[in-house]
C-alpha positions as CSV (number, residue, x, y, z in Angstrom):
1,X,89.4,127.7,110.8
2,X,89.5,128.6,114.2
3,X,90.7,125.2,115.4
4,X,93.4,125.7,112.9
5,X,94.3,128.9,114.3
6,X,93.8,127.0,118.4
7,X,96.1,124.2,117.3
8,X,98.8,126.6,115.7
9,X,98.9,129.0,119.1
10,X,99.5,125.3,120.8
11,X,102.9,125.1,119.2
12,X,106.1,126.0,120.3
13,X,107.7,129.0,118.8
14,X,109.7,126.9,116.8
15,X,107.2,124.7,115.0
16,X,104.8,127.8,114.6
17,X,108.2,129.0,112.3
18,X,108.7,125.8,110.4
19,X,104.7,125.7,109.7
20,X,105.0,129.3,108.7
21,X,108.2,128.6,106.6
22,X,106.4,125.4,104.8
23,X,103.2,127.4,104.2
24,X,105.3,129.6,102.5
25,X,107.4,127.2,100.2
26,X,104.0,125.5,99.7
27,X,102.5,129.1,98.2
28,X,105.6,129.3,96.3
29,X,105.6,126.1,94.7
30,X,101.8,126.6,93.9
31,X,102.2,129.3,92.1
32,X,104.6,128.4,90.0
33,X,103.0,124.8,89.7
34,X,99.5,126.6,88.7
35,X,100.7,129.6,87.4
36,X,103.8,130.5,86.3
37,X,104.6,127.4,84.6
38,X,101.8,126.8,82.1
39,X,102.0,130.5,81.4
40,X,105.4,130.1,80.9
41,X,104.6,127.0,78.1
42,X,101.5,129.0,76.7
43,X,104.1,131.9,75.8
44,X,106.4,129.7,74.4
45,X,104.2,128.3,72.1
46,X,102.4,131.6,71.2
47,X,106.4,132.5,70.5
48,X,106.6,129.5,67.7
49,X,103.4,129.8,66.5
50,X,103.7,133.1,65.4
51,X,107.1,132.8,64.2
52,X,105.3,129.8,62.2
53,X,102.9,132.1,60.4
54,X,105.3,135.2,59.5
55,X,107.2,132.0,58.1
56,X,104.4,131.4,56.1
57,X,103.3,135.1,55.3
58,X,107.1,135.4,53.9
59,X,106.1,133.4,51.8
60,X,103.1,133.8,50.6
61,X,104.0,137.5,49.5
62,X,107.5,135.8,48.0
63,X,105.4,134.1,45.5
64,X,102.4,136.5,44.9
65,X,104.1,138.0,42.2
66,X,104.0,134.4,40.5
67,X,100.5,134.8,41.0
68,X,99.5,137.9,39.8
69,X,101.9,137.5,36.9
70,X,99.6,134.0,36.2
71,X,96.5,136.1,36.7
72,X,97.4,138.3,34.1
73,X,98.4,136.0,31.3
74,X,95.0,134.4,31.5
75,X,93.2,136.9,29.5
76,X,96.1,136.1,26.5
77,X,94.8,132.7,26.1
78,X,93.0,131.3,23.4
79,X,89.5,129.5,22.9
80,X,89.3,126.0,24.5
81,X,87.4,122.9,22.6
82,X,87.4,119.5,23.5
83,X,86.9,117.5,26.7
84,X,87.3,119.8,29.5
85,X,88.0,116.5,31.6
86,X,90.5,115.3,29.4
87,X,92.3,118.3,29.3
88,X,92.5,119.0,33.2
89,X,93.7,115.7,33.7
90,X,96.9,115.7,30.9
91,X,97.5,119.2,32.2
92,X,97.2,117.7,36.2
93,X,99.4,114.8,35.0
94,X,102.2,117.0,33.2
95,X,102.4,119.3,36.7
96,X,102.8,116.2,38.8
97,X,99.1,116.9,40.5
98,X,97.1,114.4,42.1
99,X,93.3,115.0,41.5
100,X,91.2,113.6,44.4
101,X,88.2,114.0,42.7
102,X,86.4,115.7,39.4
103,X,82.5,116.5,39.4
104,X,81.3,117.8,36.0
105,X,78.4,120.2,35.9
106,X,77.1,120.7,32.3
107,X,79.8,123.3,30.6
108,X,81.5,123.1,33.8
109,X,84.2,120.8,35.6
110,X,84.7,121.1,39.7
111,X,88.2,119.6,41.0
112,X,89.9,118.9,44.2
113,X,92.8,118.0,45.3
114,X,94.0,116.9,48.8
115,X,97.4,118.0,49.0
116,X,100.1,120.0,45.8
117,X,103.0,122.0,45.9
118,X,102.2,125.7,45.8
119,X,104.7,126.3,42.5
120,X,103.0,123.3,40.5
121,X,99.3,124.2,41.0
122,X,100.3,127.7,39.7
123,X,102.3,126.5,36.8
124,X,99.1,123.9,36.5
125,X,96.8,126.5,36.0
126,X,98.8,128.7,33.6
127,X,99.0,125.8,31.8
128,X,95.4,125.3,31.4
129,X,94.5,129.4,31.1
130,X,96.8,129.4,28.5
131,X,94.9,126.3,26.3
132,X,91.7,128.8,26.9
133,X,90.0,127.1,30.0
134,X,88.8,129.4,32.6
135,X,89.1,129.3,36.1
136,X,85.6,130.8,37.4
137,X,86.1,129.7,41.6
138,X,88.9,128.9,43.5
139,X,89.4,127.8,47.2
140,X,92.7,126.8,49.0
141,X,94.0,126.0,52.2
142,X,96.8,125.7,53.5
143,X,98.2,122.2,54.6
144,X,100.7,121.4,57.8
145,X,103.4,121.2,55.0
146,X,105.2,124.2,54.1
147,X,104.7,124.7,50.2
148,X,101.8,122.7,50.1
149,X,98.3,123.3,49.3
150,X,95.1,122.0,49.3
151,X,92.5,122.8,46.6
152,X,89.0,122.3,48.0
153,X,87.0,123.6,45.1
154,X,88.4,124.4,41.5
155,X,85.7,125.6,39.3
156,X,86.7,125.3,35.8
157,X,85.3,126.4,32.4
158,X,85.5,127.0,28.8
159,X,86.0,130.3,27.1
């Protein structure tokens, strides 16, 4: 450092000024370079990101009534018999649902399903309250589509 400071007394006025100018544009540049700039970018995607989930939560409380109204019908159905299997997949085939995979367990039937539209896998399980099957467990997710959802556990039984 202090030959730094030898070799920058050695200078003529004038070059001490241009070293002093381009230390300063070289501050300025990285701060912006380091700094400002990627905070900048991290805002800006902070920005669409939330403006992404109030999308989403717009929706989602758009289309809880349809929910709620589907969890009340359930308890107006009537007493399932027959081949739970069966039944879930007519039901699955008449909504337009794609069934990734089925496990039965006894008196029970666990579904999944990669990817549905939201409206569809609600009128799919009205559909199958309604004919008396019960639904006893329920996970979703969301998917990067908008409407879309993914089932990752359906546990279904009979009444």
């Amino acid at each position: 450092m202090k030959q730094l400071v030898e070799k920058f007394r050695a200078l003529s006025e004038r070059e001490q000024r241009l070293v002093i100018v381009a230390a300063l544009f070289m501050i300025i540049g990285l701060f912006y370079f380091l700094i400002w700039s990627p905070m900048n970018q991290s805002i800006e995607r902070n920005k669409v990101a939330v403006q992404s989930q109030q999308e989403l939560l717009a929706w989602v409380q758009k289309n809880a009534n349809k929910a709620i109204q589907l969890k009340g019908s359930g308890k107006q159905s009537q007493r399932f018999s027959g081949s739970l299997t069966q039944a879930v997949n007519q039901h699955a085939g008449r909504s337009g649902i794609s069934i990734a995979r089925m496990q039965p367990q006894g008196e029970e039937l666990l579904v999944w399903v990669d990817e549905a539209p939201f409206n569809q896998v609600l009128a799919w399980l009205q559909a199958m309250e309604q004919q008396g099957i019960q639904i006893l467990d329920a996970d979703f997710s969301e998917t990067s589509t908008p409407g879309q959802i993914k089932i990752r556990r359906l546990q279904l039984g009979t009444s």
